[in-house]
Backbone as a ProteinNet text record, in pm:
[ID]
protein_1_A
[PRIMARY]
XXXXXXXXXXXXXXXXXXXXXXXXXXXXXXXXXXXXXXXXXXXXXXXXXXXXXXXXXXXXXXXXXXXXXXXXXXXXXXXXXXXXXXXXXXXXXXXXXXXX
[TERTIARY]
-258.5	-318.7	-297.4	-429.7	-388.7	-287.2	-191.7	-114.7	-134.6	-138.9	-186.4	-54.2	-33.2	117.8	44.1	117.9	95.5	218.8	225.8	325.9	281.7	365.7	350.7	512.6	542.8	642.2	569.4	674.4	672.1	658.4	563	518.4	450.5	521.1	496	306.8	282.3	141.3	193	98.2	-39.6	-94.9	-251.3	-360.2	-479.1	-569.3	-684.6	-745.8	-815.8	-812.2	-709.5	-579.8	-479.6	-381.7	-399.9	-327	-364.7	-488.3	-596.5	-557.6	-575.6	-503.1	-362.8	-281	-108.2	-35.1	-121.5	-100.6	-162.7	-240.7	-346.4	-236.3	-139.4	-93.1	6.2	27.7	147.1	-2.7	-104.6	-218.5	-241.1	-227.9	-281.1	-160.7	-23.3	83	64.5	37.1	43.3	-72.8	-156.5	-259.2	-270	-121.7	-82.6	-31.2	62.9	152.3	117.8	153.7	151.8	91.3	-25.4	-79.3	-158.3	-173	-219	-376.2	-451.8	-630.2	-688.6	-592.3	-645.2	-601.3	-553.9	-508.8	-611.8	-568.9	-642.3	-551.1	-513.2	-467.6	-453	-360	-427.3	-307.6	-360.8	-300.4	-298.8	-271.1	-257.7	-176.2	-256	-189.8	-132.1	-212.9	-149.9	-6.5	11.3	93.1	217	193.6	277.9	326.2	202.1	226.6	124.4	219.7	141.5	161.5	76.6	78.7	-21	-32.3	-114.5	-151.4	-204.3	-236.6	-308.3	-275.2	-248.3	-282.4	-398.3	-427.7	-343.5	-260.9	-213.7	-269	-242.2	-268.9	-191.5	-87.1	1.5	102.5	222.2	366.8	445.3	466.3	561.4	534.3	427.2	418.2	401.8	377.2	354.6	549.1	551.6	702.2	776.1	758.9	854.4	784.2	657.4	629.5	643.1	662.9	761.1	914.9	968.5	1099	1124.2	1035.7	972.6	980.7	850.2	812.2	905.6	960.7	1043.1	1173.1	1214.5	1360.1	1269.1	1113.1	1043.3	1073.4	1000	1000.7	1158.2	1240.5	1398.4	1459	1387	1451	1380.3	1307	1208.4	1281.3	1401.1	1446.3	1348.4	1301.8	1170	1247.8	1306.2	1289.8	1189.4	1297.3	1183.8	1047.9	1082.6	961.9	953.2	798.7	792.4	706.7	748.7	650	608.7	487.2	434.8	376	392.9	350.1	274.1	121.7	47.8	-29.9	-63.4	-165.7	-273.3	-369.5	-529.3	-586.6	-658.8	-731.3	-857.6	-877.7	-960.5	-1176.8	-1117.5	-1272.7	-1307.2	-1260.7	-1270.7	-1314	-1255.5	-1306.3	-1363	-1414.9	-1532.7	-1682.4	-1651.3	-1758.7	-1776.5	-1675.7	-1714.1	-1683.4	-1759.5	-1782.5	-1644	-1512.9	-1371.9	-1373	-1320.7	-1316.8	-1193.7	-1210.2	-1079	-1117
1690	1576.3	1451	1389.9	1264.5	1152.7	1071.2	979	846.9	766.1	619	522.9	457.6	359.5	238.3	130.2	21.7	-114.7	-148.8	-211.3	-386.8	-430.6	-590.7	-616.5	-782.9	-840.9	-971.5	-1042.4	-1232.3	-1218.4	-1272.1	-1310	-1448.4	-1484.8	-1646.3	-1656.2	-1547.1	-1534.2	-1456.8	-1469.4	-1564.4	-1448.5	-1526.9	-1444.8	-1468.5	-1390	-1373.8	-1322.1	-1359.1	-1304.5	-1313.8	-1440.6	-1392.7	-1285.5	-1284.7	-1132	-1032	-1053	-882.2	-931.2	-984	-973.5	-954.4	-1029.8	-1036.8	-888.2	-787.1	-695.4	-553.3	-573.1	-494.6	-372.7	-342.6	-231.4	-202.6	-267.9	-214.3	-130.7	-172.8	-82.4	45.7	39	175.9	240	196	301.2	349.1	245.3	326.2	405.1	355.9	503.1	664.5	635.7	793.7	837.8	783.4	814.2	971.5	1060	1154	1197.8	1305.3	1229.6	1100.1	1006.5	866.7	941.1	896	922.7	753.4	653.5	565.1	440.4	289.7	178.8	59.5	-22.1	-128.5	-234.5	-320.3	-413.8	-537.2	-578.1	-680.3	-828.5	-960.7	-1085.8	-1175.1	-1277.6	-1343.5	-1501.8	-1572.9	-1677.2	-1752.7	-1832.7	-1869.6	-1853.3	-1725.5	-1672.5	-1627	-1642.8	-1588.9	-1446	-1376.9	-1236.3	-1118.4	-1026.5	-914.7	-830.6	-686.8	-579.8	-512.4	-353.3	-305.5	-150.8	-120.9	-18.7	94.3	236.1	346.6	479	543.3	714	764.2	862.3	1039.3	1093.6	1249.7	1382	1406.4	1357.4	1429.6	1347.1	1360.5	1255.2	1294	1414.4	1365.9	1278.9	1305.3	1183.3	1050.4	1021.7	890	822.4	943.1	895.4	910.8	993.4	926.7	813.9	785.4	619.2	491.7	536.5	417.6	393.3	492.5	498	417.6	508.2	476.6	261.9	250	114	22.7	62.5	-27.8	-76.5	22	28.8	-62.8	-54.9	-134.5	-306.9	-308.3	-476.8	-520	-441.8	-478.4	-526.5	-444.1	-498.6	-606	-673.8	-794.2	-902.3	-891.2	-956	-1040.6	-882.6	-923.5	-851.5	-923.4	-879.7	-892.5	-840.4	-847.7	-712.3	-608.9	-533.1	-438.2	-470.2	-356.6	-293	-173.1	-60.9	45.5	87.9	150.1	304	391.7	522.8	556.7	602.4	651.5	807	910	1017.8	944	1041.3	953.6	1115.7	1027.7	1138.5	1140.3	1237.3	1273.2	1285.5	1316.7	1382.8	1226.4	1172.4	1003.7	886.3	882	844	860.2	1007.5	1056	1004.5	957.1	929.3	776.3	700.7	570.3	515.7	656.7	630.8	572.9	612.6	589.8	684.5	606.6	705	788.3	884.4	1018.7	1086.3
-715.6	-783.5	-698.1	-662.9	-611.6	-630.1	-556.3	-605.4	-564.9	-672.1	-611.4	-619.5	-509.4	-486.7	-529.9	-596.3	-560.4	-510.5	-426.3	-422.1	-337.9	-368.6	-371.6	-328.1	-248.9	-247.5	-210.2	-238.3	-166.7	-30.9	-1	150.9	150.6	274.2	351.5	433.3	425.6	488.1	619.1	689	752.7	656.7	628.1	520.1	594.4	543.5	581.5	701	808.1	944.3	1027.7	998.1	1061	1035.4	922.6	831.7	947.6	961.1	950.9	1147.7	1233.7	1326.2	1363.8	1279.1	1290.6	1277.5	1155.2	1154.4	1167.8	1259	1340.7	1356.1	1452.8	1478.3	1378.4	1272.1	1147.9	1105.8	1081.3	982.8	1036.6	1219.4	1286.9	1239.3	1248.6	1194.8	1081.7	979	848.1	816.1	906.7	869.2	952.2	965.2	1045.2	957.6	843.1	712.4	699.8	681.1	629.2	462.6	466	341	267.9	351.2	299.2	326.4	232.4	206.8	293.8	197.1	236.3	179.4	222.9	204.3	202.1	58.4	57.2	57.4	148.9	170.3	41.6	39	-99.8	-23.3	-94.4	-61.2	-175.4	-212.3	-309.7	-260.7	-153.5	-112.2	-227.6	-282.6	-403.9	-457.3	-513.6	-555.6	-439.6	-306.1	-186.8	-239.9	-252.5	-265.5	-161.4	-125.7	-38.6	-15	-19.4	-41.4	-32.2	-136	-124.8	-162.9	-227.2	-298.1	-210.4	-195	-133.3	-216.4	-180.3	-188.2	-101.6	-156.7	-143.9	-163.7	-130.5	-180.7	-290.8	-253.2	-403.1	-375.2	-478.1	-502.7	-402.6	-315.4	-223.5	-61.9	-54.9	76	23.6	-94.7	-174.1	-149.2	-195.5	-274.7	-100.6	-34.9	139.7	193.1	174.3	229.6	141.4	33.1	-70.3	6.3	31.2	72.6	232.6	309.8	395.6	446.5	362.9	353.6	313.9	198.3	142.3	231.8	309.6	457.8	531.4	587.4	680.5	618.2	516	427.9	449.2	376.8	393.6	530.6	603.7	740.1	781.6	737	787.7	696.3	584	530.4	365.2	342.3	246.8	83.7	10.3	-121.5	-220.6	-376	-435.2	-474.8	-362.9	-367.4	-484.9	-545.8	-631	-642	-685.2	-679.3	-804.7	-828.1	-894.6	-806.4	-924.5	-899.3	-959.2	-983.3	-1053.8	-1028.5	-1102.3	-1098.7	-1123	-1051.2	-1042.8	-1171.8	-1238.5	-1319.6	-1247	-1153.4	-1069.1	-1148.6	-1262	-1308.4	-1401.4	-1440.3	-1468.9	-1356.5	-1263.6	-1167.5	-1067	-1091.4	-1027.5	-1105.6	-1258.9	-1316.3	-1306.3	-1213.9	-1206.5	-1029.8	-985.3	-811.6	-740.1	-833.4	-694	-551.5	-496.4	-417.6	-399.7	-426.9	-439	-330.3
[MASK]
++++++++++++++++++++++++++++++++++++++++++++++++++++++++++++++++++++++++++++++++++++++++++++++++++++

């Protein structure tokens, strides 16, 4: 069963195209993750929040790049992080074009 992460922490920026340049080769890594389908980046200047929500195949590569990630953020001196675990009900959001 598919697994969807979502996770968020406090971040200082940079947002927008400097985001999407600054972290150009953190994205090529994480899209080697083991298991990952696929990552949507998310930002929230405003709020100095950033993160980002993540397709698996299933809960255990979800659940080693939670572990994973969370040792990465920590060592950048980033608290705060939280995270969500969800099952995707596959035949539901097949009827409203997700992509699974």
């Amino acid at each position: 069963m598919p697994t969807l992460l979502q996770i968020d922490f406090p971040m200082p920026g940079p947002w927008g195209e400097e985001m999407a340049t600054a972290f150009g080769d953190l994205a090529g890594i994480i899209g080697r993750a083991p298991g990952l389908r696929w990552k949507i980046w998310t930002e929230n200047e405003e709020e100095g929040v950033g993160g980002g929500v993540y397709l698996f195949e299933n809960d255990k590569p979800a659940n080693a790049y939670l572990e994973e990630q969370t040792a990465r953020l920590e060592g950048f001196g980033i608290a705060d992080i939280r995270a969500k675990v969800f099952h995707v009900n596959e035949g539901l959001t097949a009827l409203n074009a997700g992509p699974i």
